[in-house]
N, C-alpha and C positions, 0 to 999 in steps of 0.2 A: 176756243181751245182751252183742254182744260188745265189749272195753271198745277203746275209741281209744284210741290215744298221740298223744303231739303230737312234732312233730319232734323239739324239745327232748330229747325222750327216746329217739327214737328214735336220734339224734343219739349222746348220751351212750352207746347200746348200744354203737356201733361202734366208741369209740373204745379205745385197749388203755390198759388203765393196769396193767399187770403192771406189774412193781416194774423188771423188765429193759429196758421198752423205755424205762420214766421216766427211769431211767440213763442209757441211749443218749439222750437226747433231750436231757438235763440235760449231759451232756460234747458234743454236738453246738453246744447251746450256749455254752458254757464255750467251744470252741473260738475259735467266729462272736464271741463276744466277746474272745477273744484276739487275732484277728489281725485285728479293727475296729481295738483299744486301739494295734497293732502299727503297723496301717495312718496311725490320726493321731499317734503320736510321731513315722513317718515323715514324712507333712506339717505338723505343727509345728518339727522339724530342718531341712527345706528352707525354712518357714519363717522360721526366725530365720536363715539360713546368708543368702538373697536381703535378709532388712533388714539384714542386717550390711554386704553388698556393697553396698547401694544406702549407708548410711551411710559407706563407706568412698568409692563413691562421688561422693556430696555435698562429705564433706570434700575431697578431690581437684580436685574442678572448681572450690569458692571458693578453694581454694590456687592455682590456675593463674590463675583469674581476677586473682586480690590480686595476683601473682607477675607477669602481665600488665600487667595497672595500674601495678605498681611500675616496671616495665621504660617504659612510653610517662613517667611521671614523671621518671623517669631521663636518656629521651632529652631531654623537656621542657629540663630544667634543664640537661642540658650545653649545649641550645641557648643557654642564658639565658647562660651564663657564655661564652659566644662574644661577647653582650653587653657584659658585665663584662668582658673581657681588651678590648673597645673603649674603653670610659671609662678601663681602667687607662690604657691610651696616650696618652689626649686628654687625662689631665689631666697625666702624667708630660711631655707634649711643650708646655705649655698656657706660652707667651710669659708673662714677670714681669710686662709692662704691663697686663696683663688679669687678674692672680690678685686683684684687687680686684674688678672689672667684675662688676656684679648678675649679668650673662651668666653669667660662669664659677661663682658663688655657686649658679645654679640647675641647669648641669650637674651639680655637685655635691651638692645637694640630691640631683640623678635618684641618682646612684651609689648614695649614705646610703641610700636607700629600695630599692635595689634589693639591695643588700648585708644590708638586714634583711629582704626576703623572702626571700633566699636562706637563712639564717638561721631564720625560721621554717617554712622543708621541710625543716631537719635539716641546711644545707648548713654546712660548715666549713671557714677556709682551714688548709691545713698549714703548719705552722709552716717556714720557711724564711727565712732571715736571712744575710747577709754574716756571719762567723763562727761559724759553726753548723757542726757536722760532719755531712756528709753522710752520709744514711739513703737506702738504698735502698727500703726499704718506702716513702717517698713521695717522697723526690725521684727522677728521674732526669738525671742527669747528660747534657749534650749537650757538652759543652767543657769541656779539664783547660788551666788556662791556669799556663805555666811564668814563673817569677821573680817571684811576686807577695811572698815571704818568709815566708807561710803555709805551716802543717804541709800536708805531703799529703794532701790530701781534705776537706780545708775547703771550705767552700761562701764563694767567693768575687764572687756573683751572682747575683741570681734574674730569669732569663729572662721565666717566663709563675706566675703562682702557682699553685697545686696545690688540689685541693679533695677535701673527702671526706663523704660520704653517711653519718651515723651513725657507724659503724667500716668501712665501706668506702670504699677510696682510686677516688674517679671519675674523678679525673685526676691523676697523681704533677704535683708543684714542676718546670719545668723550670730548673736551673741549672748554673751554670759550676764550677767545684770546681779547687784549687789543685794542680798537677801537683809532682810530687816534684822538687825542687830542679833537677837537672840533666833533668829529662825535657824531653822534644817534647810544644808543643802537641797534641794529638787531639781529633777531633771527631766528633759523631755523625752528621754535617750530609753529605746526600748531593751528590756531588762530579759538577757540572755539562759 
C-alpha cells in the first residue's frame, strides 16, 4: 500500500536546513533586525529632536504672550499716570479756601487710592527732591537754572515725577537742576 504523506511532511521535505543556508538565513536576519533597531533609534531621535522644538516652542510663545501682556500693562499704567500728573496739579494749584472743603478731602481720597493701585502693579515714584543731586538714570533734566547758590547739578525742582516699574524707569523725574555759578540758563524745551 502505498503510504500518503500529509503536506506537513511534504512541506518539511522541501525545506533546506543545511547548516549553510541556516547561517544565511540566521545573518539575513540579524541584518533585518539591525537596520529595523537602526531605523527606530532613527525615529525615536526625530522623535525627541520635534518634542524638544515643540517644547522650546511652547516656552517661546507664553514668553511673548507674558512679554505682550506685560507691554499692553505698561501702556495701561502710563495711561493711568497721565491721570496722576492731573491730580498732581489739581491739588498743587487747589485755592487755601477750599484745602478744608469735603470737595477737596475726596479729590484727595481719589489720588490716596489711586497712588495705592499704582503701588500694588509694582509702580514706584523716583525719588527726586529740591536738593538731591541729579541722577540721570532717572531723572532727566529739562532746565539748568543759573544763581540759585546751589552746587552744579543739584536738582533744584521737580517738574513732572518720574516713575519706575519694578527696576525699570517708565518714565525719568522731569527736573530743573542748578547751573554752574556763572552759566546761562539751558533748556530742553523746543523753541517756538
Amino acid at each position: 500500500m502505498p503510504s500518503h504523506r500529509t503536506r506537513a511532511e511534504e512541506r518539511a521535505d522541501e525545506i533546506d536546513i543545511s547548516p549553510t543556508k541556516l547561517l544565511a538565513d540566521i545573518e539575513a536576519l540579524r541584518a533585518d533586525k539591525d537596520a529595523a533597531a537602526a531605523q527606530a533609534n532613527d525615529f525615536l531621535a526625530a522623535l525627541q529632536r520635534e518634542r524638544a522644538e515643540f517644547l522650546n516652542f511652547k516656552r517661546r510663545t507664553a514668553e511673548e504672550r507674558q512679554r505682550e501682556l506685560g507691554l499692553a500693562a505698561e501702556d495701561l499704567i502710563r495711561k493711568v499716570l497721565a491721570v496722576a500728573d492731573d491730580f498732581d496739579r489739581a491739588i498743587d494749584a487747589r485755592p487755601d479756601q477750599v484745602a478744608a472743603d469735603p470737595w477737596f478731602e475726596g479729590l484727595s481720597a481719589i489720588d490716596r487710592k489711586l497712588r495705592q493701585l499704582l503701588e500694588s502693579e509694582g509702580v514706584t515714584v523716583i525719588e527726586a527732591d529740591a536738593g538731591m543731586a541729579f541722577d540721570p538714570r532717572g531723572h532727566e533734566a529739562i532746565v539748568t537754572v543759573p544763581g540759585t547758590g546751589r552746587p552744579e547739578g543739584e536738582i533744584v525742582d521737580v517738574v513732572r515725577r518720574g516713575y519706575r516699574l519694578g527696576d525699570r524707569v517708565l518714565r525719568p523725574a522731569l527736573v530743573a537742576v542748578a547751573a554752574a555759578p556763572d552759566g546761562p540758563a539751558i533748556t530742553n524745551e523746543p523753541i517756538n
